[in-house]
N, C-alpha and C positions, 0 to 999 in steps of 0.2 A: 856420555863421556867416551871419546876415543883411547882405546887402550891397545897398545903389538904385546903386552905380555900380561896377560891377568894376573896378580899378584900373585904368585908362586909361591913365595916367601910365605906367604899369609894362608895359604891352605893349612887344614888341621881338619883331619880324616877327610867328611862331604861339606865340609863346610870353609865358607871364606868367613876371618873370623872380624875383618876388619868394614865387611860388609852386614853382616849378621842375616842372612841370606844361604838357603839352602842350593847347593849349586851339582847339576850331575857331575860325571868325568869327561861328557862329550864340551865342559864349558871351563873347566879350572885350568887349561895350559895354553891358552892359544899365545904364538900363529903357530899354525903343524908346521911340522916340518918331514926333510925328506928321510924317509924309510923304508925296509922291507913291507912288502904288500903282506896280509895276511893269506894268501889265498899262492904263495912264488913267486915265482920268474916265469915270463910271458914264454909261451911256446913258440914253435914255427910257425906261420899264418898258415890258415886252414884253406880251405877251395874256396872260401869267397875273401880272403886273401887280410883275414883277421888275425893278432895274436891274440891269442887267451891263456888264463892258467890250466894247468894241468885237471883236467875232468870236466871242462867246458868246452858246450859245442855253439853254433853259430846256424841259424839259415834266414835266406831271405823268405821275407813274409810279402814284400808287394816293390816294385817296381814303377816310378813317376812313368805318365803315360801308355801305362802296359796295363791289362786285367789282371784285377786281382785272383789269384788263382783259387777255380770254382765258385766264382760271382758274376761275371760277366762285368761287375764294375772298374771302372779305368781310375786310378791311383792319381792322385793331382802329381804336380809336380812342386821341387821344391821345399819338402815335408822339412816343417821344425819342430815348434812343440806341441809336446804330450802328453798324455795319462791315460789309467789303466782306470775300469768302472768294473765292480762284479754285475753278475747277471747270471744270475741263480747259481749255477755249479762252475760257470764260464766266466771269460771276462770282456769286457770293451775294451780295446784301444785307437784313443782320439787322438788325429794331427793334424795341425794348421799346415796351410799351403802359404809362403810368404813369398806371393806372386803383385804383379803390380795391381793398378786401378781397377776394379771390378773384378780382378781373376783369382783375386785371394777367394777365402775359405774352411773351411774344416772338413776330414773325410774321417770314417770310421769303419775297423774292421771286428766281428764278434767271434769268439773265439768260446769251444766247448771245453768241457771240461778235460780233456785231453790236448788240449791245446789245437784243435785243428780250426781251420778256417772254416765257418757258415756261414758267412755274410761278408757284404761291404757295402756302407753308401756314404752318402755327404749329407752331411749334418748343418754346413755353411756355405751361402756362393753367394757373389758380387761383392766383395768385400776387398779391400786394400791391404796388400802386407800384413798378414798374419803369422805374426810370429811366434811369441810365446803365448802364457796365459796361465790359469791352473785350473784345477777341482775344486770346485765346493763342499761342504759337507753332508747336503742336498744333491748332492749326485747331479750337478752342472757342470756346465768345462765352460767356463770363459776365456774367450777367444782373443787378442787382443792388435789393435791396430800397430803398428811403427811406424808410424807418419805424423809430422806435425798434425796436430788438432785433429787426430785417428778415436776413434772410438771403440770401447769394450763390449764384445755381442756375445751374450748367455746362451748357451745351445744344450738340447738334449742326447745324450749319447747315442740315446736309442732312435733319436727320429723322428718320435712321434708330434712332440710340439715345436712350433715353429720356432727359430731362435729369434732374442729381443736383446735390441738396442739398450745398453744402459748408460745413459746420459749423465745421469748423475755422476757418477766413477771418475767424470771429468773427462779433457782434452786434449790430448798432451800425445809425444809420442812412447805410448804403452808396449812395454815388453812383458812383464811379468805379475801374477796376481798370485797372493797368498793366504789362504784363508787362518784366523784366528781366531776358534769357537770358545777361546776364553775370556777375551775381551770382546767378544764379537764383532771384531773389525776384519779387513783386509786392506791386506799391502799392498803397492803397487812400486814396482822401477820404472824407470823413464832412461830410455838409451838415446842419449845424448850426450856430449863432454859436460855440460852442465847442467847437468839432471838431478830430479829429487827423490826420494822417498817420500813416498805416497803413503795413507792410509784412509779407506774408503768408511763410513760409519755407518753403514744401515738404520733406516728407523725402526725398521724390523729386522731383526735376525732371520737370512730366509728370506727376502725380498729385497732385492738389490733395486727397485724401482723410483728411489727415493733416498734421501740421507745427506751425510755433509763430507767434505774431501778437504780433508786435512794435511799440512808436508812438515816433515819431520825440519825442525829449528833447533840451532846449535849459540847459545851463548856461552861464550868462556865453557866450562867443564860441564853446563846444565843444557839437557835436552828437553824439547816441549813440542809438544804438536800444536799447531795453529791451523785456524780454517781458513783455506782459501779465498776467498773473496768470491772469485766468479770462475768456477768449477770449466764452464765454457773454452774459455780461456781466447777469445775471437780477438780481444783489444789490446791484450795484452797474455803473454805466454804463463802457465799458472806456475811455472817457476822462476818469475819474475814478481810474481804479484806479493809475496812475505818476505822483507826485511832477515834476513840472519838466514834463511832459508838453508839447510847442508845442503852444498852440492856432490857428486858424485859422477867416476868420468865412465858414463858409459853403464849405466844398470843393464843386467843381465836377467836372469832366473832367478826367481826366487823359490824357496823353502818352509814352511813353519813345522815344529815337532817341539813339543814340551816347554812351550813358553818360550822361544827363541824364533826367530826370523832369519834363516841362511838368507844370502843376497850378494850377489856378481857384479861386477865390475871389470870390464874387459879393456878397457883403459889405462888402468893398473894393474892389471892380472890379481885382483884379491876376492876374498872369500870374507865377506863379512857377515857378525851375529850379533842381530839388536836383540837383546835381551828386555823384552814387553815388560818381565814384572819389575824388574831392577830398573828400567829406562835406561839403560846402559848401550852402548854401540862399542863394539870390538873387531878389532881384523883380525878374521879365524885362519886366513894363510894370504901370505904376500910372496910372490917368487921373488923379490929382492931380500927376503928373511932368512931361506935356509939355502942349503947349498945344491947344486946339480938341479935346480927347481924340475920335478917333471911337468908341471900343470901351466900352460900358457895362454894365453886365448881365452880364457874364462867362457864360459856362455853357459846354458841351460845345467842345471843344477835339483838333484833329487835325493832320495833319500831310504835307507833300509831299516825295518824293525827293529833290527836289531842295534843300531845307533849309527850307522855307517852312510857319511855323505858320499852321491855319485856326482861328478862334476866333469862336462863336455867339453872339448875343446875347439875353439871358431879359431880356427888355424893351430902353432905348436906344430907338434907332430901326430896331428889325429888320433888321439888318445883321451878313454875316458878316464880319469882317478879318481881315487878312491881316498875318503880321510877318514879313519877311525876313532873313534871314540876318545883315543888316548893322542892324538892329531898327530898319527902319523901319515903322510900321504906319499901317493908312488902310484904306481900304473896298475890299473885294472884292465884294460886292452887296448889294443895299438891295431887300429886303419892301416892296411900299408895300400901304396899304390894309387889314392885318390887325394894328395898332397892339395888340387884348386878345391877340396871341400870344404864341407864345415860337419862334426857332429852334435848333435841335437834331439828335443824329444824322449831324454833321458824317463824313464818311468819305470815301475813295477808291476806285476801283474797283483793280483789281492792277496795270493800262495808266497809272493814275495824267493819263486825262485824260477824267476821268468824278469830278465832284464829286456826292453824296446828301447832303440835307439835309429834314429837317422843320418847317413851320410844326404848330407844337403843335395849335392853335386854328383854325387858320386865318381865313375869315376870318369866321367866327362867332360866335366868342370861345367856341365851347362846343368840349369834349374828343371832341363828333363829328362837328367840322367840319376836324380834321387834316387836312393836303395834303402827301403828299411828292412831293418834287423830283428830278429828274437837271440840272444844267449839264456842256454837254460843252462843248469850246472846246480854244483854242490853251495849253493850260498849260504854263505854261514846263518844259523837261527841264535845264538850264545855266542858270547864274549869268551 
């Protein structure tokens, strides 16, 4: 059931009384609205021409077309999403290349425990428009097509096994994967004006090699998943193939944390939260809701321990924000100077005070002018 205001009225202390349903604080107010950031007011742009709050700094980590510095390996171009892998005291951070026919991909850079660069290579290549994708909880990054009847490819951070095709996950054009170790399903968007929500069903938990692919269905106030018919989707598009099917303009990123499902929409600029155990669906920020909207563009979408949504902007004014637990949202840092980009590839490091992000474009506005970022800073641990 679609809800802009979760019963407000009806809270009583953590609980919604009229649901009988235990619910955190990051779920009892939506849509955020606009507010003070917890973290200030953005500074002056630093030398690579970012604002940040006060006690945050900025540098570039790899350059589309350029060596990564001390690897010898060349950075794709293009870089959108991401995510961060531990590795012993270090971390990984993996990014799609969302280049056309055969030139997409995934590369990856390892980082010690002092955050310096040891490594880089590619973890994907031949591949079409890689845009988003996510983590598994087996420490996979699936990679995922944007292209009609595009396909989702499981890849190793580390390199060592080759990545694989998974067929199953269906055919569609794929932005985003979310893994849910509680239902043991994963989510999927589809960026399209008429797209669906996905959810992938493993026959195994841990093996994505096999299963059933499901789209979230909306009658009157009751939602249901339904299985797709033909996962393929060659004869017909698989968000065509179920009756009542929700649609959605343009999925984006997706998110899971504690029973909830964030998910983008860049077509309506909204921030939605299906709520798995409730079966519930809610728009957790709409910029037609509050006022001064900072958040436009919607695109790639992450997330902090400590309950704090990060949210990218594919146009707007290149700006990442931030929505708090208590939904309020505002700016966490403003791009300046590279306006034909997009940001992307939003991630954490494991330490969770290590923000990676990508200017698409940079400031070229061409797909081999990408720039990624580290912001390290005081991120808050406590509400």
């Amino acid at each position: 059931m679609e809800r802009r205001d979760f019963l407000r009225a009806a809270v009583i202390g953590s609980t919604v009384a009229t649901l009988g349903f235990s619910v955190t604080r990051e779920s009892i107010a939506y849509p955020a609205k606009t507010g003070p950031s917890p973290y200030g007011a953005l500074q002056a742009a630093d030398a690579n021409g970012i604002e940040l709050p006060a006690g945050f700094a900025s540098r570039v980590i790899a350059r589309s077309t350029q060596q990564v510095a001390g690897t010898g390996f060349t950075w794709h171009s293009a870089p959108d999403g991401g995510a961060c892998f531990a590795d012993g005291t270090g971390w990984i951070y993996v990014s799609n290349a969302e280049m056309g026919t055969g030139a997409g991909g995934v590369s990856a850079i390892r980082f010690d425990a002092n955050a310096t660069i040891t490594g880089a290579y590619s973890i994907l290549s031949g591949t079409t428009r890689n845009c988003s994708g996510g983590p598994t909880p087996w420490n996979t990054w699936v990679s995922c097509e944007e292209t009609d009847f595009g396909y989702n490819f499981e890849t190793d951070p580390w390199g060592a096994k080759a990545p694989v095709r998974r067929d199953a996950m269906g055919r569609f054009k794929h932005e985003a994967v979310a893994c849910d170790p509680d239902r043991k399903v994963i989510y999927q968007t589809e960026d399209t004006t008429d797209g669906c929500f996905y959810r992938f069903v493993p026959t195994i938990w841990g093996d994505l090699s096999s299963g059933t692919l499901q789209v979230l269905v909306e009658s009157g106030t009751t939602l249901s998943w339904v299985t797709v018919p033909d996962p393929d989707g060659s004869s017909t598009p698989t968000r065509d193939q179920v009756a009542g099917a929700k649609i959605f303009n343009g999925g984006e990123g997706a998110y899971y944390r504690n029973g909830i499902c964030y998910f983008t929409t860049k077509g309506d600029n909204r921030v939605w939260a299906y709520d798995a155990a409730a079966n519930q669906l809610h728009v957790a920020y709409d910029d037609n809701l509050t006022s001064n909207p900072p958040l436009t563009g919607v695109d790639n979408i992450t997330g902090a321990a400590v309950g704090d949504l990060y949210v990218a902007e594919d146009g707007g004014n290149m700006e990442i924000c931030i929505i708090t637990p208590d939904d309020v949202i505002a700016p966490f840092l403003r791009v300046t100077g590279q306006s034909a980009s997009e940001l992307c590839g939003v991630a954490f490091n494991p330490a969770g005070n290590r923000l990676y992000f990508s200017s698409q474009r940079g400031t070229s506005g061409s797909s081999s002018g990408g720039i990624t970022y580290e912001v390290a800073g005081p991120f808050r641990t406590a509400l």
